[in-house]
C-alpha positions in Angstrom: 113.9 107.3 99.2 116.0 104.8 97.0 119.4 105.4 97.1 121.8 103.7 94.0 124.5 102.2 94.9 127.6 102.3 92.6 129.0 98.7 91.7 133.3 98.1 92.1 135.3 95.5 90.9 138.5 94.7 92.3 142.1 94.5 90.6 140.7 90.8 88.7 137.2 92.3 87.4 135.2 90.8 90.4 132.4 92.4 92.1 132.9 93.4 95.6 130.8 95.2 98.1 128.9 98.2 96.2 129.3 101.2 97.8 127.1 104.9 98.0 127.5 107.6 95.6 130.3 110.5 96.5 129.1 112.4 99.7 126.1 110.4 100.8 126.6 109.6 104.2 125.1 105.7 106.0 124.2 107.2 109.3 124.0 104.6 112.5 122.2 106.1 115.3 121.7 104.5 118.5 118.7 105.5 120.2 118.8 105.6 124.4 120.9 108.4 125.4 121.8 109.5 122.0 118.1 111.0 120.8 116.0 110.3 123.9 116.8 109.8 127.5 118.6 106.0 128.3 115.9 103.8 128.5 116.9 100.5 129.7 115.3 97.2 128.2 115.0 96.5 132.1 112.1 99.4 132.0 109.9 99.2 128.7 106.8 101.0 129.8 109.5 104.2 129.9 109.9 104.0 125.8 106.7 104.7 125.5 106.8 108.1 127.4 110.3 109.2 126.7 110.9 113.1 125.1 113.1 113.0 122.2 115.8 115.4 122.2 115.1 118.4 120.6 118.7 119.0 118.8 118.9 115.2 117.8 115.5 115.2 116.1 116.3 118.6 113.9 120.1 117.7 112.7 119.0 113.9 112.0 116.3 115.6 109.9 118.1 117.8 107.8 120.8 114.7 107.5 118.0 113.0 105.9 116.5 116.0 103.6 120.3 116.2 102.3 119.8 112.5 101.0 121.5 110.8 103.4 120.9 107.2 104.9 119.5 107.0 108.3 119.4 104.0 110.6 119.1 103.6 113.9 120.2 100.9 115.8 119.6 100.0 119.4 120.1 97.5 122.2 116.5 97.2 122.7 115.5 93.9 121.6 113.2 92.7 119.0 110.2 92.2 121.3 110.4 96.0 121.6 110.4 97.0 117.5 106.6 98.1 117.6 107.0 100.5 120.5 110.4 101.9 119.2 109.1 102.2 115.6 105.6 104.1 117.4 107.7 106.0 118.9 110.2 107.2 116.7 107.4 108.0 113.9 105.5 109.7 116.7 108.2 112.4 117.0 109.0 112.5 113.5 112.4 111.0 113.4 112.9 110.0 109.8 114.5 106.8 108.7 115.7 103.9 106.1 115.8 101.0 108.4 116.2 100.2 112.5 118.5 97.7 113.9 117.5 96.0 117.3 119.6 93.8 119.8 122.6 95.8 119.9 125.5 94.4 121.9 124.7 96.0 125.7 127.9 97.7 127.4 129.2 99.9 125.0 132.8 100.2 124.1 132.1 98.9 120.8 134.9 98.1 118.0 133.7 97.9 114.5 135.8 96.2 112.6 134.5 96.5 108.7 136.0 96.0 105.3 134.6 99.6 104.5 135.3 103.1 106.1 133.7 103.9 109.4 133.7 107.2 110.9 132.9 107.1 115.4 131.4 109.9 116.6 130.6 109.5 120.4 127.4 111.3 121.1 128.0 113.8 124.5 125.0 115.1 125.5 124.4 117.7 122.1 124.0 117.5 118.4 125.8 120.0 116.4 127.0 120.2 113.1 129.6 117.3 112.6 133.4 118.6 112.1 136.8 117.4 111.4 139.0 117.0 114.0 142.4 114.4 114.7 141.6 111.6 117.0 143.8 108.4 118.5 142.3 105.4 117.3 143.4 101.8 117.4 144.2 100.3 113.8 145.1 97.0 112.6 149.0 96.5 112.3 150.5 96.8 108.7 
């Protein structure tokens, strides 16, 4: 599934970073303890045997039937791709592209020129809703 990106210029008529059409969502999914049990790289012979959740694997599939971009991304590292990508056809989970060597440790910051939306994964996925949230942000 192609998705078109819309080109924008800046103020001067240069190109800058394209971006997707009006409310098509770039999903990034991480994949030990977000759709599966945590599987650490310490313990490969588990990725082959882990259960996908059940609620992960039916919202990230209707997030894809809506047209969405799905990625997943992981701290598993690149001698694992073949068993990840087995696995995650295996069960179904649809996707655009899969991202290895992660940063390990968590308490990421992203820092990006575009919009990112956090949503910390706690142990169910639901429909997504709005809410107010402290973050940090750069001083103006």
């Amino acid at each position: 599934m192609a998705i078109e990106l819309k080109e924008i210029k800046d103020e001067n008529g240069d190109l800058l970073s394209p971006t997707l059409p009006e409310g098509v969502k770039n999903y990034l999914i991480d994949i030990d303890g977000t759709i599966t049990e945590d599987v650490p790289n310490e313990t490969p012979e588990r990725m082959v045997t882990c259960e996908p959740f059940p609620d992960a694997l039916a919202t990230i599939k209707g997030w894809y039937e809506a047209g969405h971009i799905i990625t997943y991304f992981t701290s598993r590292v690149e001698e694992h791709r073949a068993v990840t990508e087995t696995w995650l056809k295996k069960h179904g989970f649809p996707m655009h592209a899969l991202l290895m060597n992660k940063p390990r440790g968590g308490n990421y910051h992203w820092i990006d020129n575009h919009s990112v939306k956090a949503t910390q994964y706690k142990g169910k996925f639901t429909d997504l809703v709005k809410g107010i949230k402290e973050i940090e942000i750069f001083e103006e």
